[in-house]
C-alpha positions in Angstrom: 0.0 6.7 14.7 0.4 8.7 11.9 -1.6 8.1 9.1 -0.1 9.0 5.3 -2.9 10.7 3.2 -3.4 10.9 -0.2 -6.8 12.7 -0.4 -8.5 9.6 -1.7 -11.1 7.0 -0.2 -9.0 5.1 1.2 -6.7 7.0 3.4 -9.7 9.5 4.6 -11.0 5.7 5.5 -8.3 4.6 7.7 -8.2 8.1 9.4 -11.5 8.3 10.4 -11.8 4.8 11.4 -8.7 4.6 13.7 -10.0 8.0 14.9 -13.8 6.3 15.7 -11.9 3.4 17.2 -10.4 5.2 20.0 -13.9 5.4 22.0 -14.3 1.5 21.7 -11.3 0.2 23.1 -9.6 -0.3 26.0 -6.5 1.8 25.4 -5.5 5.1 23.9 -3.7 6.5 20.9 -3.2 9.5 19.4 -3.7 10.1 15.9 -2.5 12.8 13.3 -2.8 12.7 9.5 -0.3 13.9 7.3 -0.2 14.8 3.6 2.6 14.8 1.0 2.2 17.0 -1.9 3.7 16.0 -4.4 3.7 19.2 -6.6 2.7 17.5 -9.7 3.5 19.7 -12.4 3.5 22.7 -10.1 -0.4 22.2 -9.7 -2.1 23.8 -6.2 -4.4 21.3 -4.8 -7.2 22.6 -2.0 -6.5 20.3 1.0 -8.9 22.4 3.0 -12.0 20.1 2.8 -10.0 17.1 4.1 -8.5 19.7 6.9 -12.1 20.8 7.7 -13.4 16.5 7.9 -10.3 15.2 10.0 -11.2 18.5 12.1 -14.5 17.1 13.0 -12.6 13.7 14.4 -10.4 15.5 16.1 -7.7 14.7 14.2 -4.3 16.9 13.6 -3.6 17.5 9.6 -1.1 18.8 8.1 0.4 19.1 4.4 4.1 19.0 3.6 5.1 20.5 0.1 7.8 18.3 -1.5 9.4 18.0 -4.1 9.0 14.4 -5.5 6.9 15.6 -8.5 9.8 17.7 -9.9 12.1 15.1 -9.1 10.1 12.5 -10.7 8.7 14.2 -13.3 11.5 16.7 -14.5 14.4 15.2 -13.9 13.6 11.2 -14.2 16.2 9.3 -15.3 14.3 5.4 -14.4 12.3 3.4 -16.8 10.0 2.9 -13.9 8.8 6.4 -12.6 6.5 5.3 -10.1 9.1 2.9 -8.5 10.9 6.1 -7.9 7.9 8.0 -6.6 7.2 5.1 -4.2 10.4 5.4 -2.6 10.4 9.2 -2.2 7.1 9.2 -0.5 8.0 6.6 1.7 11.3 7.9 3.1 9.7 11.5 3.5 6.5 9.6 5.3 9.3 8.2 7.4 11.0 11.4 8.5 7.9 13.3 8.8 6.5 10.5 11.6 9.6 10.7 13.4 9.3 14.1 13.5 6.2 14.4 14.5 6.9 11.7 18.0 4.8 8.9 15.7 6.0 5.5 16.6 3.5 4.0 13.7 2.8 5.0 10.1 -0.5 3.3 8.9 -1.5 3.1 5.4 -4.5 2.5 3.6 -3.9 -0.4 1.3 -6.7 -3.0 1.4 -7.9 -6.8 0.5 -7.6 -6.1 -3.2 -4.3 -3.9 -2.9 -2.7 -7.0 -1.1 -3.9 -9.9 -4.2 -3.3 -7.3 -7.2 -0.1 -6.7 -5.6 1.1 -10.0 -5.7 -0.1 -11.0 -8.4 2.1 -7.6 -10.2 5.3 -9.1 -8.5 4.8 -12.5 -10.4 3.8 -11.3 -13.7 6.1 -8.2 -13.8 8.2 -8.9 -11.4 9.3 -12.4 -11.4 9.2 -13.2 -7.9 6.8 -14.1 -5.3 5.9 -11.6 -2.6 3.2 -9.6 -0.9 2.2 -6.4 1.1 2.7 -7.8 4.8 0.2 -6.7 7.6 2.5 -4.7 9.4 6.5 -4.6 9.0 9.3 -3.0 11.4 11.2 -0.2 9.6 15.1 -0.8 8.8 16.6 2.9 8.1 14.2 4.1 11.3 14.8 2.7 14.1 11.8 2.0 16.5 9.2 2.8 13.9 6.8 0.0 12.6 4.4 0.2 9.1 1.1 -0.9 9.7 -2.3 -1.5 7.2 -5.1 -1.9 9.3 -7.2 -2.3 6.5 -6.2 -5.2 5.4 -8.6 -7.9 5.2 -11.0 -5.0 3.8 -12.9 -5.2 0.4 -12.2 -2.3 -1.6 -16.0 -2.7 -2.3 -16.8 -2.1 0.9 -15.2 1.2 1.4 -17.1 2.3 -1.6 -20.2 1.9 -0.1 -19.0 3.6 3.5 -18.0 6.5 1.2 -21.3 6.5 -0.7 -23.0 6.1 2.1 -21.9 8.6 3.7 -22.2 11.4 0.9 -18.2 11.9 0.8 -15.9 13.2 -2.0 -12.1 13.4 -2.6 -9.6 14.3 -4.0 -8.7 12.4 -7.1 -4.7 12.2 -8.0 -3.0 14.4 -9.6 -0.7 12.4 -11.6 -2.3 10.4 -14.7 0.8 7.8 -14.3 0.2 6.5 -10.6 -0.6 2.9 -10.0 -3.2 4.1 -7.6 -5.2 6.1 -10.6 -7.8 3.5 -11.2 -10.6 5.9 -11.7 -9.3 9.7 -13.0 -10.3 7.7 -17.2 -6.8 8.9 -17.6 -5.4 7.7 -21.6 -2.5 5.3 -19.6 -3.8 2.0 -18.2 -1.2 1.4 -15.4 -0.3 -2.3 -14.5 -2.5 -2.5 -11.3 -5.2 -1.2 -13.0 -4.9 -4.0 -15.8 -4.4 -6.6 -12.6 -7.6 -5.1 -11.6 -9.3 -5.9 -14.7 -7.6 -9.6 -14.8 -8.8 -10.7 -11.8 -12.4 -9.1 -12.9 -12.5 -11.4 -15.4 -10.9 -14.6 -14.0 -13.6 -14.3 -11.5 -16.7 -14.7 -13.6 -15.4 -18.4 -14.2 -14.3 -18.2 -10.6 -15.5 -16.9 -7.8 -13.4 -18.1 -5.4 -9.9 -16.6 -7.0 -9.5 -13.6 -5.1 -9.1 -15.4 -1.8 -7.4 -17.9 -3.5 -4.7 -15.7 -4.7 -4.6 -14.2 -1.0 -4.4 -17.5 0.5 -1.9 -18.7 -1.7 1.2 -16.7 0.2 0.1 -18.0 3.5 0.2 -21.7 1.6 3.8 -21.7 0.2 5.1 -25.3 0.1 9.3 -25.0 0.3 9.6 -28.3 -1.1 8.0 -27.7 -4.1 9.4 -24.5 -4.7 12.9 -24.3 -6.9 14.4 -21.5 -5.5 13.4 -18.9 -2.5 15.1 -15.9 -0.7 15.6 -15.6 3.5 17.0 -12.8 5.2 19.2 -11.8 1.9 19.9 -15.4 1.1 19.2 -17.5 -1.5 18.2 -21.0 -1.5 18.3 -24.1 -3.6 16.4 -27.3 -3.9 19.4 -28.3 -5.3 21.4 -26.9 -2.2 20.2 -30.5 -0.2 18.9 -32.4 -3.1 21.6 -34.8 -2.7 21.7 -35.1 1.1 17.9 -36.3 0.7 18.7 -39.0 -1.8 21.6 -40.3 0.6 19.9 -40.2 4.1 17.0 -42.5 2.0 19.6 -44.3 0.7 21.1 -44.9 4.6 
């Protein structure tokens, strides 16, 4: 399993907890953690204290230079930069697990990750989907994307990283969707997601698991219009045939 890592809580989470796992069940993995600079605006980052922790797991680290941030940054030509940043990072975490002899990449998305995400696809999207559990790649063969952390409150790895006295390293790009606490001057949309559900849930409490359990709920028939496998699909498609069977 390789693990991508950003620097923040949540990666260093997922590292050491997959690392911890390996003594309590009943088969083995290997585990190496890998890091993808971004280089933005030429800054050096120190990587050597997360080197140093992952070290004390027994974990293989490494950092691979890259040149998404100049790419991004210097030479954008998208509306939506951090689409474009998503896709870079993904397709170099790709070649570097295949290189590496990694048949898994895991990341560390969460509970709240999965319902702020889908909520982002309906209200800037326009469309209804979700982070998945775990997904098989399609430009790599053999290789599968997993998030073990899942069903985790974001809440909870707060307090595992108070807890345990820990610090990391905070983004280096005020623009990223995942800069929910560098008090940058840009509120990015997950961030204001993040606030929205905040405030929807002092009126209720139950709307974060709602919103979570409302993908696993989807009821086709009343739904206008969904996508399968590349196709589209119509109620209006057999809207006709109903009326007629009745009819028979």
């Amino acid at each position: 399993i390789m693990v991508g890592v950003s620097g923040g809580k949540d990666s260093v989470a997922l590292t050491i907890g997959l690392a911890q796992l390996r003594r309590y069940l009943g088969f083995d993995y290997e585990v190496v953690a890998v890091t993808l600079d971004p280089q933005f605006d030429h800054q050096a980052v120190d990587y050597s204290p997360l080197a140093a922790l992952f070290a004390r797991y027994e974990v293989p680290y490494e950092v691979r230079r890259t040149e998404i941030g100049p790419i991004v940054f210097e030479y954008r030509q998208e509306k939506n930069p951090c689409s474009l940043c998503a896709r870079l990072r993904r397709g170099a975490l790709h070649t570097a697990a295949q290189e590496l002899g990694c048949n898994k990449i895991a990341l560390g998305h969460h509970f709240d990750d999965v319902i702020e995400t889908t909520l982002m696809s309906m209200l800037w999207g326009a469309e209804v989907k979700t982070m998945m559990p775990k997904l098989h790649s399609t430009n790599f063969g053999g290789m599968e994307l997993i998030r073990p952390m899942y069903l985790i409150r974001e809440d909870d790895i707060k307090h595992w990283r108070d807890y345990n006295g820990l610090h990391f390293i905070q983004c280096a790009c005020k623009f990223t969707d995942t800069c929910s606490t560098c008090g940058g001057e840009n509120i990015s949309k997950r961030v204001e997601v993040k606030n929205l559900i905040r405030q929807l849930k002092e009126t209720n409490p139950f709307v974060e698991s709602n919103i979570f359990k409302s993908v696993e709920n989807v009821n086709l028939s009343t739904v206008i219009a969904y996508k399968q496998g590349g196709v589209k699909h119509h109620f209006l498609d057999d809207y006709d045939k109903v009326e007629k069977k009745e009819e028979a």
